[in-house]
N, CA and C of each residue as an Amber inpcrd file, in Angstrom:
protein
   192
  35.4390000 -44.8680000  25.1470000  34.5930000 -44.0520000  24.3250000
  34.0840000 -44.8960000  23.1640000  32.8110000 -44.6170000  22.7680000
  32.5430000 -45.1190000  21.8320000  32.4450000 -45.2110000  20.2770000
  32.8450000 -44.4310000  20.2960000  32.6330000 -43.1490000  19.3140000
  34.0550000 -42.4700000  18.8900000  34.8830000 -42.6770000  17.4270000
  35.7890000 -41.8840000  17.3130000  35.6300000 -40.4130000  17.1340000
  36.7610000 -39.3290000  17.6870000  36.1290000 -37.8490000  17.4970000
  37.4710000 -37.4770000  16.8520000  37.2190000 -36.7740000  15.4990000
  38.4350000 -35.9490000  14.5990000  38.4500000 -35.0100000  14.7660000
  38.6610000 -33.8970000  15.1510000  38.7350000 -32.4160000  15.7090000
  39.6590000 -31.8080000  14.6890000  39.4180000 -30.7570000  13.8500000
  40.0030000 -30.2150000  12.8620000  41.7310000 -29.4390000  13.3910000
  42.9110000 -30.0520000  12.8090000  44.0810000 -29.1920000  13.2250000
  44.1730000 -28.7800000  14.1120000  44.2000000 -27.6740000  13.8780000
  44.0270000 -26.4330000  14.7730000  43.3810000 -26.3360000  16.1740000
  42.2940000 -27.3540000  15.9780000  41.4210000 -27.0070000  17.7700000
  42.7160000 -28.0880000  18.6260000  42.9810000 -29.5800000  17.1450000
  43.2320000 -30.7650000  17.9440000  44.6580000 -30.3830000  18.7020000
  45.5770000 -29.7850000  17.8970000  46.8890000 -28.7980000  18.7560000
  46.8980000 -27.8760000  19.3160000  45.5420000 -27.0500000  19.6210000
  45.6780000 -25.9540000  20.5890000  45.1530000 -27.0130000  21.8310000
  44.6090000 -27.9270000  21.8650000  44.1480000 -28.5220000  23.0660000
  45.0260000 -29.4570000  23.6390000  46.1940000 -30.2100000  22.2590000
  47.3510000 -30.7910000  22.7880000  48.0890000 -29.8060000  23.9850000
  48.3540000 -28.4120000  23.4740000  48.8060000 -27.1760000  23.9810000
  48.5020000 -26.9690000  25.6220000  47.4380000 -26.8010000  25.8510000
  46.3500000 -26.4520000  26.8300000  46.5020000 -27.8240000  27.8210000
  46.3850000 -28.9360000  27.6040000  46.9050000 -30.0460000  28.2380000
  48.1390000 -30.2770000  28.7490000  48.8850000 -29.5250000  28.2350000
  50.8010000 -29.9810000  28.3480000  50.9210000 -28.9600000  29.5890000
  49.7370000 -27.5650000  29.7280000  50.5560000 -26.8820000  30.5410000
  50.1660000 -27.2380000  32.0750000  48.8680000 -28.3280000  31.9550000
  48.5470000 -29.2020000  33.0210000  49.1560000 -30.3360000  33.3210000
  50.0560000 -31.0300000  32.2980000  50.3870000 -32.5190000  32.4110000
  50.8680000 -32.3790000  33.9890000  51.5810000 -31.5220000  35.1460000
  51.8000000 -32.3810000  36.6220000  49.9640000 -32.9600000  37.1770000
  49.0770000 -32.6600000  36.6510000  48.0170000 -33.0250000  37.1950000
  47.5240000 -34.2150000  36.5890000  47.4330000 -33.9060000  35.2610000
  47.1670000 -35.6660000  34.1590000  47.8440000 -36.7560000  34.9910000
  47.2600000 -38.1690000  34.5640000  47.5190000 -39.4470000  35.0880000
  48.1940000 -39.7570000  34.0140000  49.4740000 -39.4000000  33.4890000
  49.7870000 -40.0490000  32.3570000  51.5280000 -40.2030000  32.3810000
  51.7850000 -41.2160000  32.0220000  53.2210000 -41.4910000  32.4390000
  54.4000000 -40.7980000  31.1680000  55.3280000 -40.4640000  31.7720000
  56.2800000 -39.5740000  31.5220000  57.0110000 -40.1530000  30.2550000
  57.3700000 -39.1990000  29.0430000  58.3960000 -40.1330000  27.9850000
  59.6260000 -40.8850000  28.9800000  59.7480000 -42.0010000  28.5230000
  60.8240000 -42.6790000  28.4370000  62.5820000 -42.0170000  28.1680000
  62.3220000 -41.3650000  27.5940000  63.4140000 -40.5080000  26.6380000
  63.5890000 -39.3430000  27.7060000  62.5670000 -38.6770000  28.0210000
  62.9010000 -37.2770000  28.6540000  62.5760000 -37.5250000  29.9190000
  61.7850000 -38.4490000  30.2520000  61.4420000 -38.3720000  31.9760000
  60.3070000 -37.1310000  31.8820000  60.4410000 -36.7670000  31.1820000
  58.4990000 -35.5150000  30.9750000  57.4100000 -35.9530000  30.4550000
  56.4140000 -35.4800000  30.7180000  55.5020000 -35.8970000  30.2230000
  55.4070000 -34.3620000  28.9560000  55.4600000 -34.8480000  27.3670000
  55.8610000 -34.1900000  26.2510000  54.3190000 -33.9560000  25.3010000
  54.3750000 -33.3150000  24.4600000  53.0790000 -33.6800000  23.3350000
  53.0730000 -34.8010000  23.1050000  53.7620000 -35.2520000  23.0290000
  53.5220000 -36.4930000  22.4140000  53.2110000 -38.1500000  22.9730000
  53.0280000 -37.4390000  24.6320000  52.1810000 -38.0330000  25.7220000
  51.0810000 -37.6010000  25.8220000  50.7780000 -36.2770000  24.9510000
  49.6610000 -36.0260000  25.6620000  48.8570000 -36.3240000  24.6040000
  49.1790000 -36.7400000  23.1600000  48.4250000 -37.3100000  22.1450000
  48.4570000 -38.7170000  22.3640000  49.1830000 -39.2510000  22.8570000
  49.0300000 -40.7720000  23.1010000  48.1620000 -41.1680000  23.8000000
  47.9320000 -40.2540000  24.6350000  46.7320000 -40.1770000  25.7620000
  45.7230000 -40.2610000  25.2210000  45.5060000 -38.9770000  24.6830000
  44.0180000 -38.5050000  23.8310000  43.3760000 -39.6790000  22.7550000
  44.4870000 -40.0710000  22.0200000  44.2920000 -41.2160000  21.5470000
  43.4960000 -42.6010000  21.6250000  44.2250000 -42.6840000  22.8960000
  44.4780000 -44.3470000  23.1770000  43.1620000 -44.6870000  24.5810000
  43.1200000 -43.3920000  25.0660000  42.0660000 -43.4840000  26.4250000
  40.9460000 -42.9080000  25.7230000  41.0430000 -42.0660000  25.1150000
  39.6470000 -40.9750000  24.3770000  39.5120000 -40.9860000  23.5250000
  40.0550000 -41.6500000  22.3620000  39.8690000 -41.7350000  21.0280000
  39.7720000 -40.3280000  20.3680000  40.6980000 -39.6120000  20.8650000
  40.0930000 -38.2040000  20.2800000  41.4910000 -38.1200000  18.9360000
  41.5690000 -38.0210000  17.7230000  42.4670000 -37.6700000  16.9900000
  42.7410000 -36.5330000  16.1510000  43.3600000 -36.0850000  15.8050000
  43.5020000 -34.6020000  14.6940000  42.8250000 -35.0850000  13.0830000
  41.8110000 -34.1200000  12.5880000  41.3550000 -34.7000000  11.3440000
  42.5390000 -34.8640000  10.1570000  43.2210000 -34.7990000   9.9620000
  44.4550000 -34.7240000   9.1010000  44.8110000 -36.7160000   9.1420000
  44.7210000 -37.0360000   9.8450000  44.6200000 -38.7790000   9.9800000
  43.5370000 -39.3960000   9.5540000  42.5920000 -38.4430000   9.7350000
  41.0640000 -39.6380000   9.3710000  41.3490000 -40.2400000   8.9260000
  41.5050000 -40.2610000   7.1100000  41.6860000 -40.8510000   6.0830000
  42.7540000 -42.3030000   6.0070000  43.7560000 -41.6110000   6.7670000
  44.7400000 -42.6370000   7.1810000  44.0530000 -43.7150000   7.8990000
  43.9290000 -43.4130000   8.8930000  42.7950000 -44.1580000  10.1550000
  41.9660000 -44.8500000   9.5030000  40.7600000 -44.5760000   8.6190000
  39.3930000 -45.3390000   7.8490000  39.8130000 -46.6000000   6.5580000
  41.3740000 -46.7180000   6.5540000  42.0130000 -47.2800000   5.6040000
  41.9650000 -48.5930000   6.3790000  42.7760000 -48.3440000   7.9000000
  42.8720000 -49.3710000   8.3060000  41.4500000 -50.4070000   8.4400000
């Protein structure tokens, strides 16, 4: 992607939400820790493949 996208709170964790109850279909590999695929796979995802992040980081993020 080219383009970073900040999605306010609320949409960016109801869609973490909405993703988790699909993760057996996602291509995304399972925590280490739990053997599941967790939120916090499914933000690593969103992240790292889609650049998509929660606006609550921007600021953090535009520092770097």
């Amino acid at each position: 992607m080219d383009e970073t996208t900040y999605l306010p709170d609320t949409e960016y964790h109801a869609l973490v939400r909405t993703l988790l109850r699909f993760a057996p279909l996602l291509n995304i590999e399972p925590s280490a820790w739990t053997g599941t695929i967790t939120e916090d796979e499914i933000k690593l995802a969103l992240g790292e493949q889609f650049d998509i992040w929660p606006e609550s980081i921007r600021e953090m993020a535009e520092e770097d």
